[in-house]
N, C-alpha and C positions, 0 to 999 in steps of 0.2 A: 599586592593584596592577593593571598590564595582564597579558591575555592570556596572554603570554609568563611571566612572574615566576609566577602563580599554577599556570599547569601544572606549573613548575619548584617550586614550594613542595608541589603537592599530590602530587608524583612520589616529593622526598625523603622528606617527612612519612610517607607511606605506606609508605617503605620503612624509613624509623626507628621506627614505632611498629607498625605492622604487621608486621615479620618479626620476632615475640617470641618464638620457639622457642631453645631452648638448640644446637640444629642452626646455625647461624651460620660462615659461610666464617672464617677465621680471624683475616685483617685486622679485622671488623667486632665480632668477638667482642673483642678487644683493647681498642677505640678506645670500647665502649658499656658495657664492662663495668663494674660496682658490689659494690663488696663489701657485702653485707649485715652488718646488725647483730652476726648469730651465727657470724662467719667463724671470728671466733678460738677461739671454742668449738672448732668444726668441727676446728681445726689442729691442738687437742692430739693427745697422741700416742697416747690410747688410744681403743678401739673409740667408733664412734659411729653412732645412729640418728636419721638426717636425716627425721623426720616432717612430712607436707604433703599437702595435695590435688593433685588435678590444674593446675600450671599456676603453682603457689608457687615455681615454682624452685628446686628439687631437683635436676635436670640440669644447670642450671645451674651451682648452685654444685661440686654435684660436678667438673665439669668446668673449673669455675675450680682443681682443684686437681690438676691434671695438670701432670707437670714440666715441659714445653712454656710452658705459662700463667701456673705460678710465674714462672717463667724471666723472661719479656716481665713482668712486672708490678716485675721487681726493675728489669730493665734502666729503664725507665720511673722508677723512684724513684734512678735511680743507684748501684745496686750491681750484682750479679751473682752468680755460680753459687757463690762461697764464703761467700753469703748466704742460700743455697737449705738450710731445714732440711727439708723433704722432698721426699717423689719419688713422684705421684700416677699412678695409670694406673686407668683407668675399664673397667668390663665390663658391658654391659648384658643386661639377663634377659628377653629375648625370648622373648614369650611363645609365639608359633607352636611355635620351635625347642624350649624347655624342657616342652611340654605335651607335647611329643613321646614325652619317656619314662613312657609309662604302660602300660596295657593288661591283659588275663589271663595273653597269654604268659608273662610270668615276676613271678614275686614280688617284692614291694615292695622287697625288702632288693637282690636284683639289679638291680633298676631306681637304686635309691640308688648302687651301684657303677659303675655305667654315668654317671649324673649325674655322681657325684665324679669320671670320670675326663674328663666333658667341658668341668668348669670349671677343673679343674688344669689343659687343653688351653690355653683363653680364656687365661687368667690367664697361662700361660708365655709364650704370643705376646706379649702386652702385656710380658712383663717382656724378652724379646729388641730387642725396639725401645727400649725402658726403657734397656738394655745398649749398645746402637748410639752412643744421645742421649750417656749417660755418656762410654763410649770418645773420642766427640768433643771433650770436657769436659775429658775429665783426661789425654787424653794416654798412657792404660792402659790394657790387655787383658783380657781376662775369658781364662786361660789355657787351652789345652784339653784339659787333663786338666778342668778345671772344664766343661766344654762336653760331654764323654764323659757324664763323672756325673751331668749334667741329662739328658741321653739315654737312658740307663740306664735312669732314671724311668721311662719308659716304653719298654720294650723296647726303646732304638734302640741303634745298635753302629756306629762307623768315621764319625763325626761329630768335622768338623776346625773349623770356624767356626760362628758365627753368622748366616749365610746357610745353610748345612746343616741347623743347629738347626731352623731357621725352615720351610721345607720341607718339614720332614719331621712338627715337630707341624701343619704345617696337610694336610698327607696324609692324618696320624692323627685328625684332626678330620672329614677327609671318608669315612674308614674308620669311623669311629664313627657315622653319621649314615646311613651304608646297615644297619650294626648291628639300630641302633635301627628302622630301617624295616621291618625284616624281623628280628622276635626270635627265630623259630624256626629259625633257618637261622646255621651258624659259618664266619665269616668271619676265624677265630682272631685277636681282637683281643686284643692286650696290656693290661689295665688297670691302670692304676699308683694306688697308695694314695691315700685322701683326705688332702689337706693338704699330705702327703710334697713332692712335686716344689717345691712354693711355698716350702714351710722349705728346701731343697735349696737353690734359685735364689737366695732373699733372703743365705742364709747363705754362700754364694759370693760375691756382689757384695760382700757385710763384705767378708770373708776374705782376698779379691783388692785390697781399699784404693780399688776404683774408689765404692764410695759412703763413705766419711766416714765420720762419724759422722750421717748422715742416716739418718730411716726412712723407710719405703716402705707409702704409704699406695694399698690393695687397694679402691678402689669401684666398691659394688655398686649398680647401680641397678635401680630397677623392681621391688624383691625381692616385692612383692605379686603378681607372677605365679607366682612359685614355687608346686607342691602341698606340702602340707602336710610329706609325707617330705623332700624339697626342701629346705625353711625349718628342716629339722632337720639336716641335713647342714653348710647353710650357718652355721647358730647353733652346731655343733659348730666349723669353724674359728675362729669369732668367741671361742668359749669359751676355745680351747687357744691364742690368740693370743701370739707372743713377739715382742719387738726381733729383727730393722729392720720385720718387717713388722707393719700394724696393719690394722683394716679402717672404712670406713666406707658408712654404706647409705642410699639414699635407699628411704623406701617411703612409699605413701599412707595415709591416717587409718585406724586399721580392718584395715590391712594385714597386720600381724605376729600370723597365726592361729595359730604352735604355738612357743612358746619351749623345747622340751625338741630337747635333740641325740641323736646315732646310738641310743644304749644306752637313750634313752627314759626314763631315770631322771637326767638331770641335766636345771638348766633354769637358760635362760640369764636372768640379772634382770640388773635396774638399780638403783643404781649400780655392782653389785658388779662385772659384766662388759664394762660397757658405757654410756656417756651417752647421754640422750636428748634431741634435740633437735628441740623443737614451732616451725615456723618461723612460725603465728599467733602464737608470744607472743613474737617476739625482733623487736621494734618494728618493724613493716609499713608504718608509714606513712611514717617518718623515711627507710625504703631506697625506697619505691615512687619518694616524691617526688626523690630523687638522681635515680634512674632514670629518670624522666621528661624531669629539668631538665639532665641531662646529652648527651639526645639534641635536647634544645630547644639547647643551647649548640653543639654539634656543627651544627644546621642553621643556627644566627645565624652560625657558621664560612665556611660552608658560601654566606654571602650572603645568607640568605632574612631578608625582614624578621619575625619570630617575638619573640614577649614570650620571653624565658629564665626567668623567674619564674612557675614555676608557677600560684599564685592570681595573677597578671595574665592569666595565657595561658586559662586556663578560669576566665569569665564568673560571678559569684554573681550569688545575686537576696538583696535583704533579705528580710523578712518582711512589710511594709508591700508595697513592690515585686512582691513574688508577690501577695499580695492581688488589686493592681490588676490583674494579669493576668490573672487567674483570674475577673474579673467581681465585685469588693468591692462597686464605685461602681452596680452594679443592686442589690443587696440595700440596700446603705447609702441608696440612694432611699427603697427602699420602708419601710423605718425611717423615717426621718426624713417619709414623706407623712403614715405611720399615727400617727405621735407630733403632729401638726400639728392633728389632726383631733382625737384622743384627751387628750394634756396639751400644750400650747403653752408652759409653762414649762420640762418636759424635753425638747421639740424647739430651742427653742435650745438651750437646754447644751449637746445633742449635736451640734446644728450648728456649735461650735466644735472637735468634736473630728475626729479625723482617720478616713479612709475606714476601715482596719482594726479600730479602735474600735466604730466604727458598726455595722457588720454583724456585730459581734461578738454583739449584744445580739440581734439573729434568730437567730443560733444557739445561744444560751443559751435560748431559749427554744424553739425546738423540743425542746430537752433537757429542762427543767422543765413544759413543757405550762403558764405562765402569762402574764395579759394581760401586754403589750408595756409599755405604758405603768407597770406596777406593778414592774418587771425594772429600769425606768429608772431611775423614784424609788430602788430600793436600790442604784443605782449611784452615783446622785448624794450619796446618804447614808454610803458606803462604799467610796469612792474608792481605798484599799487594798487593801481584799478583792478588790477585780478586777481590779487592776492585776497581783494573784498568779494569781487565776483566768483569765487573759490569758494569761499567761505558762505557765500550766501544758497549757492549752486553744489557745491559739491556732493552734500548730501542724498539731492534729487539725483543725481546724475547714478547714483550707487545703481537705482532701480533699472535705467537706460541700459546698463553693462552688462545683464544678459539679453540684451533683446538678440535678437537670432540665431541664441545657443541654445540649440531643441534639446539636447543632453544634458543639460543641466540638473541636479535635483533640488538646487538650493540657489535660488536668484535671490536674495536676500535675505541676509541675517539678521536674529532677532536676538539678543544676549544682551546680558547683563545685569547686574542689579538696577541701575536705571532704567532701561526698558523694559522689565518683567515691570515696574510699579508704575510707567505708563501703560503698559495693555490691559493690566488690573482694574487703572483709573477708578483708585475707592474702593472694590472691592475686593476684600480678603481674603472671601473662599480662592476666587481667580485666579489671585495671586499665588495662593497654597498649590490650587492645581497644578498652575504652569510649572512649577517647582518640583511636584510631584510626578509628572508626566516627563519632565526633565530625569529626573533622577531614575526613571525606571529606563530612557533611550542610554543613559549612563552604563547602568548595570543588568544591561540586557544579557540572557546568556548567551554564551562563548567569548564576549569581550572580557579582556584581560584589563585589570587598572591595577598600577603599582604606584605607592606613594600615599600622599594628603589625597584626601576625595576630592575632588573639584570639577564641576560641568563643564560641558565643554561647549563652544558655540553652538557647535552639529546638533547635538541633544538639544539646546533651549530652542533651535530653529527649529526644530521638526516639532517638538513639544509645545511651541504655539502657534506653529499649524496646527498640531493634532484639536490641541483646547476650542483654539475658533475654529475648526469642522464641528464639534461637538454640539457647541454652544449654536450655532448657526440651525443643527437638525433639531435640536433641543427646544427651538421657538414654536415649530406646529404645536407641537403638548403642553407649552406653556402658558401661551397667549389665548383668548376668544378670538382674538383676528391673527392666529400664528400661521396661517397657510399664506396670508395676507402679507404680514412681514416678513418672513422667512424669502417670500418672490422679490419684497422691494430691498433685502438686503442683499443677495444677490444681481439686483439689476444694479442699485449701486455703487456698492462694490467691481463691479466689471467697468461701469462708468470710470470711475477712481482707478482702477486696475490699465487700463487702456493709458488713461491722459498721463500716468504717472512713467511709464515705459516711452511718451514720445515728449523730447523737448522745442517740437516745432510750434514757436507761435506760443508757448504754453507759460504759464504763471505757475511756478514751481511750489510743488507740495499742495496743492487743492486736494484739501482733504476735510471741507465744512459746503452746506449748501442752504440756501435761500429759497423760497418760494417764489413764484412768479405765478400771471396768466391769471385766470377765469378767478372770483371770489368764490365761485360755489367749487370748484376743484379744490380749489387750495381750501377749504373749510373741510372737503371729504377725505382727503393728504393728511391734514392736521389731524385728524380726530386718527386717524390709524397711528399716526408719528406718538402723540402722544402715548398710544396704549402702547408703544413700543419702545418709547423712554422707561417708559413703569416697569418693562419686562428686560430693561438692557439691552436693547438691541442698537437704541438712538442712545444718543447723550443729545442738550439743546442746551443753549447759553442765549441771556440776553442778546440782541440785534448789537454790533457798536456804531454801525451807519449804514444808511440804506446806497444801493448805488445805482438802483433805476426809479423812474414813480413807481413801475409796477411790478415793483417788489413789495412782499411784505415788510412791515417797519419795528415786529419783534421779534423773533428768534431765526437762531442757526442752529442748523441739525450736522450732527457729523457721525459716521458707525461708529458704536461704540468702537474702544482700541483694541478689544479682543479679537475684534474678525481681522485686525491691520495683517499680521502673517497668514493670514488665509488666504487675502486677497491680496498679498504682497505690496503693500500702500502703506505710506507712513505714515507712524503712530503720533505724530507729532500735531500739536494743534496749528494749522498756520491758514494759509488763507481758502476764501470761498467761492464759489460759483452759483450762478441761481441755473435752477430744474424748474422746465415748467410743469406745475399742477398738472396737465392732461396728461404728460409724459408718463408720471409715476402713473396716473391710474390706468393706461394704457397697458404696464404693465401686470397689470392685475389679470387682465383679458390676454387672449390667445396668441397674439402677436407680443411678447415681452421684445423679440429683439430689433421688431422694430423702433419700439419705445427706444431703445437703449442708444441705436444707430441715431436718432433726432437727438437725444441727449449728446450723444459726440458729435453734434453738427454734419453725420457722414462720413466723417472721415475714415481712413482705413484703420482697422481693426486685427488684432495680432490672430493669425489662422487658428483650428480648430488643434494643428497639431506642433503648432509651440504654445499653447495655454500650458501653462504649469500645472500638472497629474491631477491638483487638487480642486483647479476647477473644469478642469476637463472632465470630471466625473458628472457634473451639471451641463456640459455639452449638448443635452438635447432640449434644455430651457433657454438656453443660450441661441439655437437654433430655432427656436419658438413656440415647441411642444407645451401643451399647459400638465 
């Protein structure tokens, strides 16, 4: 690849996997777009709650379901608008603007009236452009006695069109917003009923014959900024929902704080009001990898020489093959010197077997604490039993094989199309990123690539380190409590960082943890974990059994899989450890490493200067400075 090609590859690339936001100019939204697994859920026609973290594609899909988007996606399959069953328009819940309605000035229930009156405002706009799109469609008029009546709605009088309409609610949108600025002060605004104006507008579009038999799908995005009165306003339209209109909501894990509507005595459930849809369990891996392979197809389009095949385009390593990388063939030496000297009929045997093998038997043994040579004889005698102890151990032991190479830059590898959609776990931006950040350690300058494009371990390994630094800094300005999480993902992470480098005594791959200790600790633990679920920092799963009394008896917590190549800890879900409650809050307070040191029972601790560069840069939190 000269010069020239490679700029041009790493220009595209960068702009095909790098601009992952659901904000996409319209051509590119079109041409990249994937329908995920749970689309058709999504389409029915009754209410729906689109659940997600940050970056799962929630915006996304919502916005795939805009009449605009329908539209192009039928044109594309070769139908059109008398194949269109519904009619999407999107309102996002901008947080600045909706925190707006709070304060002393006036009472919650006024504040709630003021809100209903500025999303029936949002929502009418959207349905006036909605009306424009139609009219073009069908060749019909929204009449204007029906155009009067939506005006009426909210105090307006002597409205002839839909350019009128239009005007005048966005007047009343900028009328309502000096309102709100100024509570004490009457700037006699007109407020029109919650809900009213939307049943008005939907029920005219029937009426008028300009929408069909089509519904009219209301989505809400970002409903997790909503305050709490807010989230009950908006769960009251949800509740009272009729044909054509219906609603659908994107919100993040944790998001949906109060499911009771206006009168505070109804509450909105599931199924009965509404479906719920978890976009981790509607197959993440099967849409990421389209997603991926469709903008790798788009750049082979495009001229660039690039693998279209996913597992071709990013590099695995075997397990053998990491071995070697990782420095096998120095341990596998010193096996094989110490067995030479010690029993000469176990050092050949083992000098037939292969390097991973080899050095397997040092790290069985720093685990058991017995002679080398006596480790060997029962290998030799039970050739089975370790081919499963291999297998079940091998993995762990990857992490083990740098411990005491200070020079190292890379003590484990992250690669692959399977583990890029584990660190992702669900979400798609993540996933884009690592891929992205990949492709740019790729086509860095001065490196030369000749041939098909293809990443190579080195690049996805430093590319999810780089990701998990990011995302790790990225929690203070994310979170209300991100100074909070950002110490307790670091503390355990180092936890997990430590036990995963020593196999003495140690239950391999503990990489989920438990609560233990005091009820009111563990209750002050919980309430941070969870606002750290909502912002990806945790993942939590059902309990599957407790293993002390005093543990808790529902959930396990493990760092999300993103920080796994930060903190050099494997991505894999396998077994748990309990943490006590004071420990974590301990490290909230000034001493974190002592926290950390009670978490590892005391045990010794890998020094300041073989941490791997990336947490050594945290060295003086680590040390205990707050």
């Amino acid at each position: 690849m000269n010069a020239i090609n490679q700029d041009k590859t790493f220009e595209l690339l960068g702009q095909l996997f790098g601009d992952n936001r659901a904000e996409w100019p319209a051509a590119r939204f079109k041409d990249l777009f994937v329908s995920p697994t749970y689309l058709v859920k999504l389409e029915s026609k009754r209410p729906c709650f689109l659940v997600g973290g940050r970056g799962t594609g929630k915006t996304t899909s919502l916005q795939s379901l805009r009449y605009e988007s329908v539209f192009e996606r039928l044109e594309a399959a070769d139908a059109g608008f008398e194949d269109q069953r519904y009619l999407g328009i999107l309102v996002r819940m901008n947080k600045n603007r909706v925190r707006a309605f709070q304060g002393d000035a006036l009472d919650e229930s006024s504040w709630a009236r003021y809100f209903a009156h500025y999303f029936n405002l949002l929502v009418c706009l959207e349905f006036v452009d909605l009306t424009r799109w139609l009219e073009q469609k069908t060749n019909l008029k929204l009449a204007t006695a029906a155009i009067s009546l939506l005006a009426s709605e909210f105090g307006g009088t002597g409205l002839q069109n839909l350019d009128d309409l239009k005007t005048f609610l966005k007047i009343e949108v900028s009328r309502l917003q000096v309102q709100v600025n100024n509570p004490t002060r009457d700037y006699d605004i007109v407020i029109s009923m919650a809900e009213s104006p939307l049943r008005t507008f939907s029920n005219a579009l029937s009426d008028s014959g300009i929408l069909g038999d089509r519904v009219i799908f209301c989505c809400i995005d970002e409903y997790e900024n909503l305050l709490d009165y807010q989230q009950a306003v908006i769960n009251t339209y949800i509740k009272h929902a009729e044909p054509p209109l219906s609603y659908k909501v994107g919100v993040r894990k944790n998001g949906i704080r109060n499911r009771c509507t206006l009168d505070s005595q109804d509450l909105l459930r599931t199924p009965d009001d509404y479906a719920e849809i978890e976009i981790a369990e509607e197959g993440f891996e099967f849409f990421a990898k389209a997603v991926a392979e469709t903008r790798l197809e788009y750049a082979k389009n495009q001229n660039l020489d690039v693998y279209t095949n996913l597992k071709d385009f990013l590099q695995e390593l075997s397990f053998p093959d990491e071995a070697n990388l990782l420095g096998a063939d120095r341990i596998a030496h010193q096996v094989l010197t110490e067995l030479s000297q010690e029993d000469p009929a176990a050092h050949k045997h083992f000098l037939a077997k292969p390097v991973h093998e080899i050095y397997f038997l040092k790290y069985w043994q720093e685990s058991e604490i017995q002679p080398l040579s006596e480790l060997a004889r029962d290998w030799m005698a039970n050739e089975t039993e370790w081919k499963t102890r291999l297998g079940n151990y091998g993995y762990s032991s990857l992490f083990w094989l740098s411990k005491g190479n200070k020079g190292a830059r890379i003590r484990k590898y992250y690669c692959g199309e399977r583990i890029f959609l584990a660190l992702a776990s669900g979400n798609i931006r993540y996933f884009l990123e690592l891929i992205d950040t990949a492709i740019q350690y790729e086509l860095q300058p001065g490196r030369v690539n000749s041939g098909t494009l293809s990443i190579s371990a080195k690049s996805q390994t430093y590319a999810a380190r780089d990701v998990g630094e990011r995302r790790l800094n990225q929690l203070e300005g994310l979170a209300d409590k991100g100074v909070q999480l950002k110490r307790l993902v670091l503390a355990i992470g180092k936890v997990f960082f430590e036990r995963a480098r020593s196999p003495l005594g140690k239950t391999p791959e503990v990489t989920s943890f438990v609560l233990s200790g005091n009820s009111n600790d563990i209750l002050q633990v919980t309430e941070i974990l969870s606002d750290g679920v909502s912002h990806l920092a945790f993942e939590v799963d059902p309990r599957t059994k407790s293993t002390s009394n005093s543990e808790m008896k529902d959930e396990e917590y493990r760092l999300h899989p993103i920080f796994c190549a930060f903190f050099e800890i494997s991505h894999r879900k396998k077994r748990r450890m309990g943490l006590d409650a004071r420990n974590l809050l301990n490290v909230l307070e000034d001493k974190p490493s002592k926290a950390i040191a009670a978490m590892l029972e005391d045990k010794p601790q890998v020094s300041e200067e073989e941490l791997p560069e990336q947490l050594a840069l945290f060295s003086a939190f680590y040390e205990g400075s707050k």
